[in-house]
ZAMARGU-4260 file (C-alpha; in steps of 0.2 Angstrom, whole numbers, plus 5000, padded with zeros to 4 digits):
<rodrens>
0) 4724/4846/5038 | 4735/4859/5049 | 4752/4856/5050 | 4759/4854/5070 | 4764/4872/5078
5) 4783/4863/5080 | 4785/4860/5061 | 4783/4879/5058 | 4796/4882/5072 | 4806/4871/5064
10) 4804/4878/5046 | 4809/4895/5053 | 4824/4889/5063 | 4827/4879/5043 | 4823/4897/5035
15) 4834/4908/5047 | 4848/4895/5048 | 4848/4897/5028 | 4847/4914/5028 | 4864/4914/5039
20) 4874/4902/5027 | 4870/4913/5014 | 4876/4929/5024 | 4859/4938/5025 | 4863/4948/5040
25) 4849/4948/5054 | 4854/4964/5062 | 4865/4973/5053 | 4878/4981/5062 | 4883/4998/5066
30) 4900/4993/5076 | 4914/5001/5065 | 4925/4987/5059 | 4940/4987/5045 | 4947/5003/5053
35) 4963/5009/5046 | 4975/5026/5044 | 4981/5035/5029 | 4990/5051/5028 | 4981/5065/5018
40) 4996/5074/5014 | 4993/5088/5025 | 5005/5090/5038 | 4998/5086/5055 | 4984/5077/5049
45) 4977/5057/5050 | 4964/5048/5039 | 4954/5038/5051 | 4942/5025/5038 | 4932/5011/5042
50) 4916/5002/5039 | 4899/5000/5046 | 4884/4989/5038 | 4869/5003/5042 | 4872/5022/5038
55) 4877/5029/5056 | 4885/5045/5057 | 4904/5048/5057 | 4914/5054/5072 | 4933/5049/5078
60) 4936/5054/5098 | 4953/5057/5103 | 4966/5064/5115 | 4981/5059/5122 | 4980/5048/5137
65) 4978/5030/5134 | 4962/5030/5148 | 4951/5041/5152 | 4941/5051/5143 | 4942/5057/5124
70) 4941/5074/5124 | 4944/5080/5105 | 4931/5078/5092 | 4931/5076/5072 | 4916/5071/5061
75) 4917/5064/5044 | 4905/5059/5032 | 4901/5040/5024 | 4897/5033/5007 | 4889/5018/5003
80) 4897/5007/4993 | 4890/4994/4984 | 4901/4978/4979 | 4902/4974/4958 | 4895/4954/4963
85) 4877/4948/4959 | 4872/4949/4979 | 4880/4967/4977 | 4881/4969/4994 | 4882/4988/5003
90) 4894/4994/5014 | 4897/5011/5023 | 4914/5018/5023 | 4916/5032/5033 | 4932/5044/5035
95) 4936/5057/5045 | 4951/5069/5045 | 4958/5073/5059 | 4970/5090/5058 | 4979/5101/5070
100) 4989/5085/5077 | 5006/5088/5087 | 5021/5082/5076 | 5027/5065/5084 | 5015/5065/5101
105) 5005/5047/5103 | 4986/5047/5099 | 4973/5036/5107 | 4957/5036/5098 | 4943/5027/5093
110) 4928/5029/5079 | 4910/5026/5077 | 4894/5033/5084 | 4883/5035/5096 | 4876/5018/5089
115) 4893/5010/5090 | 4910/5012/5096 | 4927/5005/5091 | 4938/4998/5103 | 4953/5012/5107
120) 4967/5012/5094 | 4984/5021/5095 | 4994/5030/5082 | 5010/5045/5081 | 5007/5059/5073
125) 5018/5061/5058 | 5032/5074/5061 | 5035/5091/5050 | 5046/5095/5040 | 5062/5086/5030
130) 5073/5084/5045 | 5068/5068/5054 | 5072/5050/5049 | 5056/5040/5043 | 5054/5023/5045
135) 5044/5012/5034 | 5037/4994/5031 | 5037/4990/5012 | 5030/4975/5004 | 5017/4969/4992
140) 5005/4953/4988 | 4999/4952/5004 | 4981/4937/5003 | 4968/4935/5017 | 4975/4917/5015
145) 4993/4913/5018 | 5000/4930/5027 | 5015/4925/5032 | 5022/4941/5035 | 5008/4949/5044
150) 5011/4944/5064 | 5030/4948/5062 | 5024/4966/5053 | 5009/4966/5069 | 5025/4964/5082
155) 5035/4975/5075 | 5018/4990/5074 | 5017/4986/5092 | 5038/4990/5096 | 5033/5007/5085
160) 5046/5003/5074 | 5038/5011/5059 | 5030/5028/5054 | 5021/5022/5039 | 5017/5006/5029
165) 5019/5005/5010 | 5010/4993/5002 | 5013/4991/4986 | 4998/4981/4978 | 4989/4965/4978
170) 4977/4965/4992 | 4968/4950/4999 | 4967/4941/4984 | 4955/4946/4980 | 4945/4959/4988
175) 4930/4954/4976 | 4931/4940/4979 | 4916/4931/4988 | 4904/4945/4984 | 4918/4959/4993
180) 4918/4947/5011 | 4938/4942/5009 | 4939/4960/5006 | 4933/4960/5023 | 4941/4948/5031
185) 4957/4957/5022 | 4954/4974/5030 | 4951/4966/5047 | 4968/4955/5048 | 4978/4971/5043
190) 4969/4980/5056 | 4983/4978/5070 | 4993/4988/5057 | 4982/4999/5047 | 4974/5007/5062
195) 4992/5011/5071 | 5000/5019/5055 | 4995/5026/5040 | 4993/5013/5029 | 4999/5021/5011
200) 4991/5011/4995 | 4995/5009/4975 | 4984/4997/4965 | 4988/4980/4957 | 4982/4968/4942
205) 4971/4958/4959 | 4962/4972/4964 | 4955/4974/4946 | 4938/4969/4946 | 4923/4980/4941
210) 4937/4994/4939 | 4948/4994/4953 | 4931/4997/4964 | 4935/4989/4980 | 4951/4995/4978
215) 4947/5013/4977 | 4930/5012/4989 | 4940/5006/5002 | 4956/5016/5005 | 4959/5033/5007
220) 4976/5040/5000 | 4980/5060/4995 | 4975/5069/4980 | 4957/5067/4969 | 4963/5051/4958
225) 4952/5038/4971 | 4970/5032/4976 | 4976/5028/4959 | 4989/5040/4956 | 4997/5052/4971
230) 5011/5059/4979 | 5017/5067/5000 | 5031/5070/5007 | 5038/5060/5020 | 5054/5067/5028
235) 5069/5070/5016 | 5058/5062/5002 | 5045/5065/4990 | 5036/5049/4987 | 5027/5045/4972
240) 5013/5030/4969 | 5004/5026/4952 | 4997/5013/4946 | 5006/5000/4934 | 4989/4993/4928
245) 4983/5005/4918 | 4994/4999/4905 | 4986/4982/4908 | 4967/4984/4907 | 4964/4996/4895
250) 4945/4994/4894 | 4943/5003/4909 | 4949/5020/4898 | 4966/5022/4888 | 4967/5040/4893
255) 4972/5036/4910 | 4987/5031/4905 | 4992/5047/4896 | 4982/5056/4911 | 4994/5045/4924
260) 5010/5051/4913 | 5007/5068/4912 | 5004/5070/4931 | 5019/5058/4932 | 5028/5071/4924
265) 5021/5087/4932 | 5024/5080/4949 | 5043/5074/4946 | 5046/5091/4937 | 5040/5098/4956
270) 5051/5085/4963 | 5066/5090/4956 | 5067/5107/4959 | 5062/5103/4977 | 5077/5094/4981
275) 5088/5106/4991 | 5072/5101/5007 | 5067/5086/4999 | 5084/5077/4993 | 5075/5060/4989
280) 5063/5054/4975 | 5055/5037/4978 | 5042/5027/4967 | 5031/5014/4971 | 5021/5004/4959
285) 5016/4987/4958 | 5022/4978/4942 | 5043/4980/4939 | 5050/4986/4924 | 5064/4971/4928
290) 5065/4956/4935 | 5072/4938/4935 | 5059/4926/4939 | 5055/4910/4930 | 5039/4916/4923
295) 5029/4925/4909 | 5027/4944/4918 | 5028/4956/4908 | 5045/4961/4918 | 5051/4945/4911
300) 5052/4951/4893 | 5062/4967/4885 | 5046/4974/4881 | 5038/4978/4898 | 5025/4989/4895
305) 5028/5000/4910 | 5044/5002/4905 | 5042/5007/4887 | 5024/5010/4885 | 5011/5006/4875
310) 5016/4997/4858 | 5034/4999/4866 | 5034/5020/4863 | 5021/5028/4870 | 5020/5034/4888
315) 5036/5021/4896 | 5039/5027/4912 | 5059/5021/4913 | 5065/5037/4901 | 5054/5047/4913
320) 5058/5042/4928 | 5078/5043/4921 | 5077/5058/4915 | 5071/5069/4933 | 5082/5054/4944
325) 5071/5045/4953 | 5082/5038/4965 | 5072/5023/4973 | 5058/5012/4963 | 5049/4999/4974
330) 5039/4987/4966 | 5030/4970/4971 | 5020/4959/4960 | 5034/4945/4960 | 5032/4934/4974
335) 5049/4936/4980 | 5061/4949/4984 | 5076/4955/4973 | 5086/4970/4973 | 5093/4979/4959
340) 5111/4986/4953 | 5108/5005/4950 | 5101/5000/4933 | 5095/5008/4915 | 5089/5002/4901
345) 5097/4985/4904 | 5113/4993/4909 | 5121/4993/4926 | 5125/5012/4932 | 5135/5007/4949
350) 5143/5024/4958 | 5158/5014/4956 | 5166/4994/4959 | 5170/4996/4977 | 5154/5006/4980
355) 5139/5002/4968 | 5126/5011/4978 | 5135/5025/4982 | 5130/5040/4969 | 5124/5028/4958
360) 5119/5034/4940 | 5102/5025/4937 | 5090/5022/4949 | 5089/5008/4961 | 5073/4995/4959
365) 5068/4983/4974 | 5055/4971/4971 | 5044/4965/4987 | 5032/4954/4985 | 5031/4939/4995
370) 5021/4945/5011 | 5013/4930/5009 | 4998/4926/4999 | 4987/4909/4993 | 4998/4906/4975
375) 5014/4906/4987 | 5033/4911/4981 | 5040/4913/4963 | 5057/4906/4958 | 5071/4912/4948
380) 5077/4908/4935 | 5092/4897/4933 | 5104/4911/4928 | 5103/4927/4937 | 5103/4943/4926
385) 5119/4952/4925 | 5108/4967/4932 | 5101/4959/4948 | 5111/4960/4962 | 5101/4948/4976
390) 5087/4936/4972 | 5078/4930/4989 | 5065/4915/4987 | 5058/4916/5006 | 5043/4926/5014
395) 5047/4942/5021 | 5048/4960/5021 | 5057/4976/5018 | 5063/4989/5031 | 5067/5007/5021
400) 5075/5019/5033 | 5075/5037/5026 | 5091/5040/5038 | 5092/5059/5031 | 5096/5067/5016
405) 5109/5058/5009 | 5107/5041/5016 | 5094/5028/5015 | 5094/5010/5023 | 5086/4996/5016
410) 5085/4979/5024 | 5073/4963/5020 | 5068/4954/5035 | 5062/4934/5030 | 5050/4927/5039
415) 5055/4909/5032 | 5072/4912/5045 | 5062/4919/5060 | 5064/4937/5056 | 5084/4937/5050
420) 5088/4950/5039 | 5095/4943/5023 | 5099/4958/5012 | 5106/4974/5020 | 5112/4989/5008
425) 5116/5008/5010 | 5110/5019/4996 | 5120/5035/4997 | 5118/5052/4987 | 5129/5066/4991
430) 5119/5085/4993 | 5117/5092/4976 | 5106/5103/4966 | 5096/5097/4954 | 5099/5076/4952
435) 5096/5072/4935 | 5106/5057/4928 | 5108/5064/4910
</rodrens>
């Protein structure tokens, strides 16, 4: 007996419909997607990276005016990358440098191929040089679910209000997840953003999975550490970023943390004599070393591990980062934001009563993490800590304005109060040589 010609159709129309649920793609596509910026540290240079589904070759056209022809060129090169979950599905990142930019002049380009194009994106070119006053977005814990902050952050992009994002670990939660595709959906939200301004990266605990991979595959930050560990300048200061976790998830290689410290070191020895062009020293990293959260972080205990190391003596970075004066530490990983008096080791170092942030002897810490993601805000605990200065249990995001050499400006904006500013501090330094708090 031979079954009807209409019940093969409808098998197939059964099979392809299968097929789709299970995201087996029928035509993979070569349109770029996911594109977003990073700084390669070089002055007049931009990272362009995004992500096709079929090897296609990589090339950004640019130029200045916002119609019309493109008629600079850049080609770059793709890797495939294959995600850690059992459909291990590929993706092509591509990156492509573009260099020889004009300091501060407007970009319009777009990436792809001759297979594909991307739709036109714009971006400023960083300035040169230490005498300009950066502007920066900072925040961390930012989920494909739940993004509060992000149409605030896209608004703000679109006013050109910033010259670079930091974002300070915790992405998408998780970028593994659903073999990589919230990854995808991540990196398409932030898009807006990330393809407007360079979009500068440290790891968190979230973006762990099959050793950091996703994590590393899919931004491109300075330096040969796949993004881990880095550093640039940006202005007046020299900005560092290193990754808290590998204090955390040892498995994946206990000499990266003595790797990470003694870069850490290296780099913060550099700083320090570079002060008289580059006055500042700013940190990011995604666990704190304090913090006053009703929880069981690590930050919560005495014996934080990023603080004091491993088995509470090897490699802490709170001695190190003392000792060559960091001045700024930005930190995420609570799901809140709280700003720090100039503190070390559990003692407050204000400049003075009147005017704790001006010279302050210890370092600064703000903690901002409450973009927005699916496990939603953290609480404090009851009593505040005699070391933390503002607790603030509401979604938003912090403003750092690197006003010049001897003042910074930080303000966190909440989301839950339409974009109010709910903590607004100076942190001044008078100009001096080396800046060493012992």
């Amino acid at each position: 007996m031979h079954p009807l010609p209409g019940y093969w159709s409808c098998c197939s129309l059964l099979l392809l419909f299968s097929l789709g649920v299970q995201g087996s793609p029928g035509a993979p596509s070569a349109a770029p997607e996911q594109v977003h910026l990073s700084y390669p540290g070089e002055p007049g240079s931009m990272t362009v990276t995004w992500t096709t589904w079929v090897p296609t070759r990589s090339e950004v056209q640019f130029g200045l005016q916002p119609s019309g022809p493109l008629p600079l060129r850049a080609q770059g090169t793709f890797v495939p990358f294959v995600d850690g979950g059992i459909l291990r599905r590929k993706l092509y990142i591509h990156r492509v440098t573009l260099r020889k930019l004009l300091p501060g002049v407007q970009y319009v380009y777009r990436c792809g191929s001759a297979q594909g194009w991307s739709r036109r994106f714009r971006f400023r070119a960083l300035k040169n040089g230490a005498h300009w006053s950066p502007r920066l977005a900072v925040f961390g814990d930012l989920g494909a679910d739940n993004p509060k902050a992000l149409p605030r952050l896209r608004r703000d992009t679109q006013q050109g209000m910033y010259d670079a994002v930091l974002h300070v670990g915790d992405f998408a939660y998780n970028m593994d997840q659903d073999n990589a595709r919230v990854g995808d959906r991540f990196m398409r939200l932030i898009e807006p953003v990330a393809a407007s301004l360079p979009y500068m990266t440290c790891p968190g605990n979230h973006e762990e999975r099959y050793n950091f991979s996703n994590y590393k595959a899919r931004f491109s930050m300075p330096g040969d550490n796949e993004g881990l560990w880095y550093s640039w300048d940006l202005g007046p200061a020299h900005i560092i970023s290193f990754s808290t976790e590998v204090y955390f998830f040892l498995h994946y290689g206990r000499h990266l943390v003595q790797r990470q410290f003694r870069w850490l070191e290296s780099d913060l020895q550099k700083a320090n004599k570079n002060r008289a062009a580059r006055p500042w020293i700013i940190t990011m990293g995604h666990r704190p070393m304090y913090c006053s959260n009703a929880d069981l972080d690590d930050c919560t205990r005495h014996e934080s591990k990023v603080r004091k190391g491993l088995q509470g003596k090897l490699y802490g970075l709170e001695d190190l980062f003392y000792k060559y004066g960091v001045d700024l530490q930005l930190w995420a990983h609570e799901h809140s934001y709280e700003r720090l008096w100039p503190i070390y080791n559990y003692q407050v170092f204000n400049g003075s009563g009147e005017m704790p942030y001006t010279n302050p002897r210890g370092p600064v810490h703000i903690i901002t993490g409450s973009a927005g993601c699916e496990e939603r805000l953290t609480p404090f605990a009851v009593f505040p800590r005699p070391w933390s200065a503002v607790r603030v249990k509401e979604y938003g995001y912090t403003r750092l304005h690197i006003l010049n050499g001897t003042h910074i400006h930080i303000q966190q904006v909440s989301d839950d109060q339409d974009g109010k500013i709910v903590d607004d501090v100076w942190v001044v330094r008078p100009l001096f040589g080396r800046r060493m708090y012992l």
